[in-house]
KEVEX-682267 format. One record per residue: residue number from 0; residue in one letter; x, y, z of N, C-alpha, C, CB in turn. Coordinates in steps of 0.001 Angstrom, whole numbers, plus 500000, padded with zeros to 6 digits. Atoms other than C-alpha are relative to their C-alpha. Glycine has a CB too. Layout:
N
n_res_nx_ny_nz_cax_cay_caz_cx_cy_cz_cbx_cby_cbz
NUM_a_X_Y_Z_X_Y_Z_X_Y_Z_X_Y_Z .
...
END
This chain:
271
n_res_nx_ny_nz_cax_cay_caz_cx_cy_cz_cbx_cby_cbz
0_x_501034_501014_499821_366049_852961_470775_499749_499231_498711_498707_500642_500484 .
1_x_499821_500656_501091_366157_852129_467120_500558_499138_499865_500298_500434_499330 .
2_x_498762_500925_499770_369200_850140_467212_499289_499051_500741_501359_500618_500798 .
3_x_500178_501194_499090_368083_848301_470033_498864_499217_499668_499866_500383_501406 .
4_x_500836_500994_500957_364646_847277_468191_500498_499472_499227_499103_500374_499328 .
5_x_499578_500446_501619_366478_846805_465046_501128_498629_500542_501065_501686_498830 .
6_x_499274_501017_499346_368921_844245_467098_499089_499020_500575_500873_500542_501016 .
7_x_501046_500974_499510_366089_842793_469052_499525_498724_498963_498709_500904_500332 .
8_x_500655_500799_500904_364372_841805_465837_501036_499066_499130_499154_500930_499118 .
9_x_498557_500943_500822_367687_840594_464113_500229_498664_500599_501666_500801_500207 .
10_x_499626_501361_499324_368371_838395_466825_498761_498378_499978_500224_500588_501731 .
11_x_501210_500689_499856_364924_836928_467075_499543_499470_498730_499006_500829_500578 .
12_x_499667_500848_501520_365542_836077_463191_500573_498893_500191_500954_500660_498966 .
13_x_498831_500597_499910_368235_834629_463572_500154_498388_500945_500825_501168_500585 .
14_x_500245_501072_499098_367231_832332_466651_498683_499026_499599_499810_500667_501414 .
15_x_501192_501051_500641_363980_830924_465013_500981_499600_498650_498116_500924_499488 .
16_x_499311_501144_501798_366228_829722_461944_500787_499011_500243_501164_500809_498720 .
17_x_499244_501257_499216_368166_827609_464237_499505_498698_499927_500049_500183_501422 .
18_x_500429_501490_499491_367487_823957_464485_500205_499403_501103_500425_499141_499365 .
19_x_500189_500275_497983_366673_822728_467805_501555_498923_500135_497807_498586_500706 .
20_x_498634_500944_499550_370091_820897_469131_500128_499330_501602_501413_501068_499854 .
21_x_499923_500700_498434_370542_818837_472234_501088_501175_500416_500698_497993_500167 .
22_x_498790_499871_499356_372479_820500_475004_501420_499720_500147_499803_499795_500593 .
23_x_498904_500840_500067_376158_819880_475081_500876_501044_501163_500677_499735_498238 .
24_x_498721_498660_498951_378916_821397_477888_500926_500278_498846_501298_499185_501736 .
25_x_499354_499054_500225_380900_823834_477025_501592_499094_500226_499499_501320_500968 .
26_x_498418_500680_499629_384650_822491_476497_501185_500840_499963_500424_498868_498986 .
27_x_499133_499404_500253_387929_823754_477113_500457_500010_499097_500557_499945_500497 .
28_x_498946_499461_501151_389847_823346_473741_499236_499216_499031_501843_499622_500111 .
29_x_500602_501033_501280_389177_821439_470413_498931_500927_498809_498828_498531_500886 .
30_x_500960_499404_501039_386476_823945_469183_500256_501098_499276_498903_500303_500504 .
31_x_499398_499094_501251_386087_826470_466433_500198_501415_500796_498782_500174_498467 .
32_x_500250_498101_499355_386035_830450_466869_499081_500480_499176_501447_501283_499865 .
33_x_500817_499307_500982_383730_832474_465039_499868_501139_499779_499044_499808_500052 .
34_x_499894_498649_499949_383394_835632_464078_498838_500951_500358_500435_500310_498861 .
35_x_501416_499709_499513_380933_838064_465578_499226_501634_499018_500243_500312_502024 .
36_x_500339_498955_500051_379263_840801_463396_499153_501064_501219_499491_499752_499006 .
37_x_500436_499727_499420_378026_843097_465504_498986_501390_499610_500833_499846_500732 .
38_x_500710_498893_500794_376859_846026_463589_500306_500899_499609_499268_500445_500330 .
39_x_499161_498693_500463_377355_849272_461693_499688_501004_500565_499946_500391_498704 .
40_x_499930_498379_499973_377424_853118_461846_500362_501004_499087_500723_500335_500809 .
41_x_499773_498554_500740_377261_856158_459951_501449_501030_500949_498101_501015_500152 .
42_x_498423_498978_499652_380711_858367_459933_499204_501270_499300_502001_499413_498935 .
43_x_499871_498179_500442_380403_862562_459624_499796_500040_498488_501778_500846_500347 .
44_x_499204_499894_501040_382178_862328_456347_499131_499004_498803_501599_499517_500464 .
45_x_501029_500085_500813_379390_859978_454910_500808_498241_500052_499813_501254_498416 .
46_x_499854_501480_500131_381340_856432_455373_499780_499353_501033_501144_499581_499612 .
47_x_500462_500744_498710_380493_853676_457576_500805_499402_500620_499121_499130_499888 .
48_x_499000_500295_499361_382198_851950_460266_498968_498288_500481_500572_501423_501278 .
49_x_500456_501225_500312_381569_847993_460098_500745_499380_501931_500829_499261_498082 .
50_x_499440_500562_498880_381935_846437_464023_499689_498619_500447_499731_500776_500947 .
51_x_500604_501600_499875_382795_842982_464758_501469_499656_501333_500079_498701_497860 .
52_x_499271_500709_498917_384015_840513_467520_500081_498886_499519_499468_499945_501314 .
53_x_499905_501117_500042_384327_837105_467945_499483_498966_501172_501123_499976_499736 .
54_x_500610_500612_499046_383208_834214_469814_500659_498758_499958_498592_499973_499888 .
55_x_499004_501382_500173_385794_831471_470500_499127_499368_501540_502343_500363_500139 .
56_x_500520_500529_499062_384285_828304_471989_500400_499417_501141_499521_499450_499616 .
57_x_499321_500587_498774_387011_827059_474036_499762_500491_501463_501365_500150_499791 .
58_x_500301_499177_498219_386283_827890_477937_501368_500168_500353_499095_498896_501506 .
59_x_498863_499314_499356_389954_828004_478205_501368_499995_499073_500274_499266_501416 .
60_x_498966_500190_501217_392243_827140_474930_499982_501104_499167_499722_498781_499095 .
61_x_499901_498573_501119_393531_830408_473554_501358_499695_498401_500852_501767_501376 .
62_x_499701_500508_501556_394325_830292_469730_501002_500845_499384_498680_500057_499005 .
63_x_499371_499315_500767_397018_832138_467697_499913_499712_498424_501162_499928_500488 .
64_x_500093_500436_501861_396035_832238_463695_500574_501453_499382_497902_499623_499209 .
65_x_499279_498720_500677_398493_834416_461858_498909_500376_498633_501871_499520_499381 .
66_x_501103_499757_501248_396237_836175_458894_500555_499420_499023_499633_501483_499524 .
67_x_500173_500827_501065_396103_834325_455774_498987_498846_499608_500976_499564_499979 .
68_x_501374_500898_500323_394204_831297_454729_499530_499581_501153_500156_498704_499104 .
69_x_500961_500632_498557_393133_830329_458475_499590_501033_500015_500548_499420_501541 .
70_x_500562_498574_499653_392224_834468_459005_499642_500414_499005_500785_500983_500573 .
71_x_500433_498972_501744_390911_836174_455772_499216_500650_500404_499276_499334_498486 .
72_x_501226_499389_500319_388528_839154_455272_499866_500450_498446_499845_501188_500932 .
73_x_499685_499839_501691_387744_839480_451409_498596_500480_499699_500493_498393_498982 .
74_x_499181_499676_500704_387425_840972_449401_500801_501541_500687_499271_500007_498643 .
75_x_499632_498805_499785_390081_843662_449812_501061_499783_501537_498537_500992_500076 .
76_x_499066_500638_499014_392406_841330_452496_500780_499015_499413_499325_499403_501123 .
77_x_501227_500678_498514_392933_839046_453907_500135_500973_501045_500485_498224_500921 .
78_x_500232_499338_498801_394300_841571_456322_499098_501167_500287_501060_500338_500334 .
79_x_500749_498820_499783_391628_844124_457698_499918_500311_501276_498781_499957_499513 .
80_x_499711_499595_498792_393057_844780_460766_498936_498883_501031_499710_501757_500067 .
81_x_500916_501314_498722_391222_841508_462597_501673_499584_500690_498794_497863_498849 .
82_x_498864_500366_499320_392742_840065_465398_500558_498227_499762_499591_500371_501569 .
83_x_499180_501243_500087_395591_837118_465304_499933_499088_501335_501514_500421_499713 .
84_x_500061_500504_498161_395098_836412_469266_498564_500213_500129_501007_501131_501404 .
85_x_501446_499886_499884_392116_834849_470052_499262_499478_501647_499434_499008_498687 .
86_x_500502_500531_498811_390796_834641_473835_498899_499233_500052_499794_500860_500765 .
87_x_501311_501173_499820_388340_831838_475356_498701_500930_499725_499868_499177_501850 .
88_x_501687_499683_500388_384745_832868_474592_499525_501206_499434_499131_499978_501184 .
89_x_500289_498712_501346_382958_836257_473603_501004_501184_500126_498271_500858_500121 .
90_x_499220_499158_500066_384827_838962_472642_499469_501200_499263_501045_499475_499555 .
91_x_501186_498534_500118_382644_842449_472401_500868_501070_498814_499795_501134_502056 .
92_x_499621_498829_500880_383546_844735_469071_501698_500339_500100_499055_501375_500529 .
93_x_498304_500250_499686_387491_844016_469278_500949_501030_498600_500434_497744_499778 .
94_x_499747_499657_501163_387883_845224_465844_499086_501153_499039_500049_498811_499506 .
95_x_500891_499435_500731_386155_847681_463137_500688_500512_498703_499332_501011_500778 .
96_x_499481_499831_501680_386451_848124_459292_498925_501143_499369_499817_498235_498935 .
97_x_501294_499008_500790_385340_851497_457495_500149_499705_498695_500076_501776_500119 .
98_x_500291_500007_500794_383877_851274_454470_499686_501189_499172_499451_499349_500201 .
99_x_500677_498770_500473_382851_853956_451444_498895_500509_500421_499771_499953_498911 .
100_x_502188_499881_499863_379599_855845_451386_499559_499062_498580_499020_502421_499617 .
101_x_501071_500732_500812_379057_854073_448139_499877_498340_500080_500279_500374_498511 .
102_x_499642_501504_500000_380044_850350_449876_498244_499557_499631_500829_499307_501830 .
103_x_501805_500688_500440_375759_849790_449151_500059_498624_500388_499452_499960_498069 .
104_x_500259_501196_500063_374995_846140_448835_501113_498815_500331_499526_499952_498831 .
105_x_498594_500872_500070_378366_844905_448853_500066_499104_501872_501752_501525_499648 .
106_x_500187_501005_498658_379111_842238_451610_501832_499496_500005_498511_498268_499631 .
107_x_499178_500367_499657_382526_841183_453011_499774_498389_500843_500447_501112_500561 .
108_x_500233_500990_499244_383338_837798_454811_501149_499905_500598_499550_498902_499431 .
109_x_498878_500175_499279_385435_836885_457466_500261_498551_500161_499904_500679_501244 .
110_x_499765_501379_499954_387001_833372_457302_501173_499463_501164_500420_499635_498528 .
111_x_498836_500658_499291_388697_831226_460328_499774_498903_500074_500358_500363_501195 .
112_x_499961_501894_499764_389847_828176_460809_500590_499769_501248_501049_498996_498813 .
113_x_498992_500516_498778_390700_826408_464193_499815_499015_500269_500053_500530_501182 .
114_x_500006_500906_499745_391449_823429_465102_498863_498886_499003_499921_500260_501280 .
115_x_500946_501184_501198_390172_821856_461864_498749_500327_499898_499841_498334_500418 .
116_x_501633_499772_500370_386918_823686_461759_499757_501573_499331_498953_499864_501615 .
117_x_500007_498815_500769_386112_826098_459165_498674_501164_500164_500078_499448_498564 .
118_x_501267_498861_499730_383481_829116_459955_500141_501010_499058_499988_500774_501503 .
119_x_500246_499324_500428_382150_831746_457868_499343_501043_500078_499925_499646_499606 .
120_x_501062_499032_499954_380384_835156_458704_500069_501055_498964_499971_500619_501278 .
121_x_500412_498334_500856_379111_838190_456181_500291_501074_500818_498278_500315_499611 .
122_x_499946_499430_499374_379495_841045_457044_499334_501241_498991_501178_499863_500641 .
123_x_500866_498442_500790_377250_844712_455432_499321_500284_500561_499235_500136_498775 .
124_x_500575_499226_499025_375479_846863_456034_498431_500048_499711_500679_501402_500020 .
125_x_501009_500872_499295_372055_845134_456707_499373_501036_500491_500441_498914_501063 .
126_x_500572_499045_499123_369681_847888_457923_499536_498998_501413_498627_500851_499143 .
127_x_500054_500520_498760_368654_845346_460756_500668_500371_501177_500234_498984_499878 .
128_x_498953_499705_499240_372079_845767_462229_500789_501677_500346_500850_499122_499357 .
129_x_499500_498437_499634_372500_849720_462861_500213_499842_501408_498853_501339_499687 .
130_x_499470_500206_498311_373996_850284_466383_500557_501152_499976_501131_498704_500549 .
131_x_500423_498612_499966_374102_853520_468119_501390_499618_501194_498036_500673_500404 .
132_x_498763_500089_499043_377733_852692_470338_500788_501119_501178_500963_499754_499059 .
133_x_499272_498620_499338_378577_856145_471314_498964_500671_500747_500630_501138_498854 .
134_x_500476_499810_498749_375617_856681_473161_498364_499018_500314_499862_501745_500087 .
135_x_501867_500792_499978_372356_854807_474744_498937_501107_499910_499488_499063_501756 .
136_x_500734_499237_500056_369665_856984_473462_499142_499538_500981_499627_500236_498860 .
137_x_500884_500633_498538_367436_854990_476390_500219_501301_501016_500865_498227_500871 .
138_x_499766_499369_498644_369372_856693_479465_500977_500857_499316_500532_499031_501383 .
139_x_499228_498858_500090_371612_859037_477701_501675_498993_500413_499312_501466_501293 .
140_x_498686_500308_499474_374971_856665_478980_500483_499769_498533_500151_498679_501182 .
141_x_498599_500208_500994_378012_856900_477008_501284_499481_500574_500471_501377_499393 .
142_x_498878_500555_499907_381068_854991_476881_501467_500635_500892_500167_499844_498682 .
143_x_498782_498805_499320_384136_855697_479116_500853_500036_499098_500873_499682_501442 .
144_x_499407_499213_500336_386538_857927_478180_501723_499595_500493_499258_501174_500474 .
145_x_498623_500300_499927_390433_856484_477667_500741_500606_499873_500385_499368_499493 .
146_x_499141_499387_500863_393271_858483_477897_501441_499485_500737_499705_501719_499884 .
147_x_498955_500771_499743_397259_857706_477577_500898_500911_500566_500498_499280_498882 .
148_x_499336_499058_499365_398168_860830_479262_499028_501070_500592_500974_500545_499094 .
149_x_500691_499014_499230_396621_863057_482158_499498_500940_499466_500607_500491_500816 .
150_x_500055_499031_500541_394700_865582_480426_499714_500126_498401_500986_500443_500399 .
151_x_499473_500138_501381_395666_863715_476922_498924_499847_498994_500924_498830_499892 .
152_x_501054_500413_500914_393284_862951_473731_499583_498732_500388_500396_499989_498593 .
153_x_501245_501007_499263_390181_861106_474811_499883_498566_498469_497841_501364_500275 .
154_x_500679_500903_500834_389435_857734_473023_498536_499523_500721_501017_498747_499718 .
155_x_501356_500755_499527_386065_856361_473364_499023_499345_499041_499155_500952_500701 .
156_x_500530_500431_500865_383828_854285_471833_500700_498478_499426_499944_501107_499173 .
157_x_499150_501044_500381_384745_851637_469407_501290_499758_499220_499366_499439_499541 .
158_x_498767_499992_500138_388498_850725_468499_500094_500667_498024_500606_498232_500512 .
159_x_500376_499300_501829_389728_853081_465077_501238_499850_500378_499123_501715_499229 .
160_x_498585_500137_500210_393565_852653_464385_500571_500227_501456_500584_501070_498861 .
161_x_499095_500875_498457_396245_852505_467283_499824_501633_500809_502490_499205_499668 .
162_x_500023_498435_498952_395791_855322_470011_500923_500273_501030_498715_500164_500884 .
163_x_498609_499320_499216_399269_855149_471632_500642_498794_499546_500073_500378_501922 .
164_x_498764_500884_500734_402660_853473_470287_501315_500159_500979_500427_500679_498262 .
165_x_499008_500017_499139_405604_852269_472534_501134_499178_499409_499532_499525_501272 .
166_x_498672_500732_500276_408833_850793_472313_500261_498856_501328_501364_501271_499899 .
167_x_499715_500830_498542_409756_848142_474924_501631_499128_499352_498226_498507_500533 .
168_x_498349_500665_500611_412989_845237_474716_499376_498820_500608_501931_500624_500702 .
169_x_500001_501289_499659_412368_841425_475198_500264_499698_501851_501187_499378_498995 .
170_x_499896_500244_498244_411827_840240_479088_499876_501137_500754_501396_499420_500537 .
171_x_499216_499144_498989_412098_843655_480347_498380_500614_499891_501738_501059_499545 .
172_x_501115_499943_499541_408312_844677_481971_499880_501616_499370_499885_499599_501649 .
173_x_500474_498431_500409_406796_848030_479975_498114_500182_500521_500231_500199_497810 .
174_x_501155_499331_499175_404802_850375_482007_498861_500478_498951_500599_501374_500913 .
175_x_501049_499963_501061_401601_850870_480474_498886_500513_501068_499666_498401_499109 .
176_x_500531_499035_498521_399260_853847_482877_498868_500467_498546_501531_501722_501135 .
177_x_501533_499633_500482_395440_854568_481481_499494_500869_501093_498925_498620_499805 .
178_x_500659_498827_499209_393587_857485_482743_498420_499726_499581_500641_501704_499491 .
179_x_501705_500372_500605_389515_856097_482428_499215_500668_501144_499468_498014_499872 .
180_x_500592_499548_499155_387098_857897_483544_498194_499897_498923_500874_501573_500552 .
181_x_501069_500370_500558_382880_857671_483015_499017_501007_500040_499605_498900_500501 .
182_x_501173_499038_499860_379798_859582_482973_498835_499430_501175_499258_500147_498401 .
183_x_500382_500411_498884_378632_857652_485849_498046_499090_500004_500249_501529_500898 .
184_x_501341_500097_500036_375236_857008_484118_499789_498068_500000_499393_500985_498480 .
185_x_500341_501337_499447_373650_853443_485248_498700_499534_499161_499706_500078_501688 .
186_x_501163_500839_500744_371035_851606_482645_499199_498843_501000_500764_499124_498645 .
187_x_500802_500857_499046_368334_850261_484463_499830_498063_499656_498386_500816_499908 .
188_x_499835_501116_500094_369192_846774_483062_501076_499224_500446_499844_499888_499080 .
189_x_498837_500157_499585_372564_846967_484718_499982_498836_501344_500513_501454_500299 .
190_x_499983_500851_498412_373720_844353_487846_500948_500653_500677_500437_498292_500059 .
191_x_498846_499856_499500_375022_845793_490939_501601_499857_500251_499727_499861_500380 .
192_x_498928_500852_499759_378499_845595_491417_500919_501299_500998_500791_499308_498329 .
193_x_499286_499652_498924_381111_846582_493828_501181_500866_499701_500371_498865_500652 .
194_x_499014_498640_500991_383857_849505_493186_500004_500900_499286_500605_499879_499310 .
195_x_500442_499095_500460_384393_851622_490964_499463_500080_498821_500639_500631_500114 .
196_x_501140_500138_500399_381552_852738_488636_500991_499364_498512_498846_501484_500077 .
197_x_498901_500290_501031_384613_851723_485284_501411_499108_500321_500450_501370_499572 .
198_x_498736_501151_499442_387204_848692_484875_500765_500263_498389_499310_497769_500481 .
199_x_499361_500307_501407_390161_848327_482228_500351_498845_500607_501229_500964_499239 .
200_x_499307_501032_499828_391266_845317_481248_500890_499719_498867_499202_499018_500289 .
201_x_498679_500368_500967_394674_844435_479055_499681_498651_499309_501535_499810_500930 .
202_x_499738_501339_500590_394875_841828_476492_501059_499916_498592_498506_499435_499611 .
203_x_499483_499588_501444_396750_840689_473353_499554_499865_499111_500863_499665_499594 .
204_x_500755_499811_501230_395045_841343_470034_500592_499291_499011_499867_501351_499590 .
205_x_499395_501084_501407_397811_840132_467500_502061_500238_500858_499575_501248_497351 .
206_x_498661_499882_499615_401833_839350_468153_500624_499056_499874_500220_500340_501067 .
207_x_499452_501331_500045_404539_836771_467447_500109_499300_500909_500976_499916_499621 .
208_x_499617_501063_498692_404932_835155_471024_499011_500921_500971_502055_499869_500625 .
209_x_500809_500230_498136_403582_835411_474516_500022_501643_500686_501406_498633_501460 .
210_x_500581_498624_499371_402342_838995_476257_499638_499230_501193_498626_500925_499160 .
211_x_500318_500916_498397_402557_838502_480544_499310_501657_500051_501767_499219_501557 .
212_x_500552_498995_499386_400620_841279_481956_499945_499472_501446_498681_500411_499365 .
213_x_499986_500092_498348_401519_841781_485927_498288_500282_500308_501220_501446_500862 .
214_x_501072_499747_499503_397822_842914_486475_499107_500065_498905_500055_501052_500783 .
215_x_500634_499672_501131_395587_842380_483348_498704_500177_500243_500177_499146_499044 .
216_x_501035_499080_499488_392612_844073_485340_500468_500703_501035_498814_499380_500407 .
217_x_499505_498966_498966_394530_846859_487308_498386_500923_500483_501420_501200_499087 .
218_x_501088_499247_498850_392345_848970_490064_500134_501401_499349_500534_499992_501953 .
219_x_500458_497970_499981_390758_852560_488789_500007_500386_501239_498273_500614_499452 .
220_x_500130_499444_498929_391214_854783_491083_499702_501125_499991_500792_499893_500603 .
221_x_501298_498561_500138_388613_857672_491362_501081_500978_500110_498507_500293_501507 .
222_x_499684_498087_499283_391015_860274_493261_501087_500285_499203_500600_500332_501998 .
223_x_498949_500163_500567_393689_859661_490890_499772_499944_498418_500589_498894_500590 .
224_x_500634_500431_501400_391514_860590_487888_499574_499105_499378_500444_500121_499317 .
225_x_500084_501344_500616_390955_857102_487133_501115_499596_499771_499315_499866_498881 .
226_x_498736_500253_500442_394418_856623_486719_500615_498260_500332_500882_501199_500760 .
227_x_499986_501541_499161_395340_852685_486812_500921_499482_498774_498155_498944_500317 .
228_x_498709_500149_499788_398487_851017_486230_500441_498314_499677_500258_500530_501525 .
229_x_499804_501341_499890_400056_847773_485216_500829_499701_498582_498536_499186_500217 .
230_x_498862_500243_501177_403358_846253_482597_499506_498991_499500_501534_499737_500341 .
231_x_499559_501078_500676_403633_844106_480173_501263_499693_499158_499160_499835_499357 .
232_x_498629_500494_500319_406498_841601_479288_499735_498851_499111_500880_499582_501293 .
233_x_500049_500702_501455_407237_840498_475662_500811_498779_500137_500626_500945_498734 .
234_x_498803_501345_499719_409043_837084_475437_500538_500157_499034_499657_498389_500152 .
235_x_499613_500228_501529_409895_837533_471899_499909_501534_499753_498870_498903_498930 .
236_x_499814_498059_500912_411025_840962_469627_499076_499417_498991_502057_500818_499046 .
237_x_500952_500579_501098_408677_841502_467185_498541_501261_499701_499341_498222_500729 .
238_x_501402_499352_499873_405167_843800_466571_499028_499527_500722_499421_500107_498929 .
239_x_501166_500190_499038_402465_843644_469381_499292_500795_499477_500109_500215_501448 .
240_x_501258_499391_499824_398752_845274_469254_499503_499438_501206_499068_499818_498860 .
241_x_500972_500637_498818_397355_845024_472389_498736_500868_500265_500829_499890_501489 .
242_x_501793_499240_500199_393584_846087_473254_499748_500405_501792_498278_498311_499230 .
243_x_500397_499960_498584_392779_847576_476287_498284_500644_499924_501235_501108_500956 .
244_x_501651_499714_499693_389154_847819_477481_499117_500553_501196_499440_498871_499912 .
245_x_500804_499493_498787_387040_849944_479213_498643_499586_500360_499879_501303_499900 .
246_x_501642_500529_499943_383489_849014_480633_499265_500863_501180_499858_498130_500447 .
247_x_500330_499533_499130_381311_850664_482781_498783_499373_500587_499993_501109_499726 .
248_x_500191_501952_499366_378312_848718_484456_498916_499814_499282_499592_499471_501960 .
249_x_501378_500414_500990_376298_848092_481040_500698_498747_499551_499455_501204_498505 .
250_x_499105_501595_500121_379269_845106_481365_500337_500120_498673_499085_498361_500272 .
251_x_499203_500035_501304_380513_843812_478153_499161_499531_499066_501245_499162_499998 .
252_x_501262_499554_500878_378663_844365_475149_498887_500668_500406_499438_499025_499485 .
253_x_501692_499221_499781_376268_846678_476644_499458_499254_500147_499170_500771_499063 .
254_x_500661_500665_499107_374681_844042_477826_498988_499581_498523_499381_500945_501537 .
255_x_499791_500305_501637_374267_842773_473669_498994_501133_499393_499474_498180_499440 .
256_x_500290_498784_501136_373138_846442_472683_500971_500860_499361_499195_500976_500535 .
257_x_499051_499653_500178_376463_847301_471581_500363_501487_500702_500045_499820_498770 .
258_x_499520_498456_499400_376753_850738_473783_499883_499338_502122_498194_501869_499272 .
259_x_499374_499037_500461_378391_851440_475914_501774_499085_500746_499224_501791_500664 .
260_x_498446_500860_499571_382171_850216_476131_500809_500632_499292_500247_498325_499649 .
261_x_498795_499420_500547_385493_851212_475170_501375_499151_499251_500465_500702_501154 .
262_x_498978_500713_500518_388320_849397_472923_501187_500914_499527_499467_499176_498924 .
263_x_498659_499249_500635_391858_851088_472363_500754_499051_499419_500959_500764_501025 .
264_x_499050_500570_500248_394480_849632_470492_501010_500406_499916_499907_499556_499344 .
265_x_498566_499338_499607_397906_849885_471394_501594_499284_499193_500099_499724_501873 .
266_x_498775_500921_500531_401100_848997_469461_501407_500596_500536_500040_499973_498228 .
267_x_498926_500653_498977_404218_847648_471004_500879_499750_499420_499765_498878_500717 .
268_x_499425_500818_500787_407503_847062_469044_501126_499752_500857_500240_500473_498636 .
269_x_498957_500823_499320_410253_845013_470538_500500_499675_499522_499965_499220_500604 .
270_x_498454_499742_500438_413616_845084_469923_500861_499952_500965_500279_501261_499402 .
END
């Protein structure tokens, strides 16, 4: 419940410092991306774990910025494992950077450029921004539970280095089978919805060319452990990361309390 005051009040900063702006629609391509802090966390071991997204404005123009001077995080980059593939609009905790226990005061920034427009976000650790991801102290719901083999080591939570590694070959469709399953618990701020109580969905995070996914929201299926199903086909050899995402029905971003959702990252090399 902390978190979620301590977010409340952040935001409600943040929105009175605005300057009032006329309305404008929403356009398919031309606009910037931005980067989304979203907030930190305390690690066991005494270091923190820094979580951020993004928010590209296009409604339908997806962006490729290889890291360097269009992508930077600095100091101590530019690469910090951000993503190179950038989908239309928000994009919920895609990424996360740990820091020391003694990172203190220190502040990072993330720099992109698209389509000729330069953005800048900070990023530290801001007591405002604490976020409690791994579970809603409210209702007790926690994040579903990803795994890349029946039985196999659980991911959950938000994305920490790659949690399964494949091989595939140019044109030729690689099977790619998630086992998600949830704790079934329902936040009374949630909206009905239809199926089952957890969805994955496939995307590409960073890669030299084009990622097809036959089903890039394949069907959970309860009796089948959650077990749900669906390839992807590389056009180009080369290193993929792709992100697959779990949600259960606090939707995406927790519904902007950062809990409870799931990000894996998966790498792909083609040859």
């Amino acid at each position: 419940m902390i978190a979620r005051a301590n977010l409340a009040a952040a935001v409600a900063i943040a929105i009175c410092a605005l300057p009032q702006l006329p309305l404008e629609p929403a356009k398919d391509s031309g606009q910037s991306i931005t980067g989304a802090f979203e907030g930190w966390y305390a690690n066991a071991d005494g270091s923190f774990t820094l979580l951020v997204g993004y928010f590209n404005r296009n409604q339908k123009e997806i962006l490729d910025i290889p890291v360097g001077p269009n992508n930077r995080i600095e100091p101590g980059g530019p690469d910090q494992g951000q993503p190179t593939h950038f989908l239309p609009r928000r994009q919920w905790g895609v990424f996360t950077i740990t820091v020391p226990k003694d990172f203190g005061d220190k502040k990072l920034t993330w720099t992109l450029v698209a389509n000729g427009q330069t953005t800048v976000i900070p990023i530290s650790l801001n007591p405002l921004w604490v976020v409690e991801p791994f579970k809603d102290a409210g209702v007790g719901n926690t994040p579903p539970v990803v795994r890349f083999e029946s039985g196999g080591p659980a991911f959950q939570g938000p994305p920490r280095g790659i949690g399964a590694s494949f091989s595939a070959k140019p044109s030729e469709p690689l099977a790619l089978t998630v086992w998600v399953t949830d704790d079934g618990r329902v936040p009374p701020e949630s909206r009905p919805r239809a199926g089952p109580p957890v969805t994955i969905s496939w995307s590409q995070f960073r890669g030299p060319a084009t990622v097809t996914f036959a089903d890039a929201r394949p069907r959970v299926d309860p009796s089948a452990a959650g077990k749900a199903t669906t390839t992807a086909t590389f056009s180009e050899p080369g290193e993929y990361i792709l992100r697959a995402q779990a949600n259960d029905t606090s939707g995406d971003g927790g519904g902007g309390f950062q809990c409870c959702w799931t990000n894996v990252h998966v790498k792909v090399t083609v040859k």
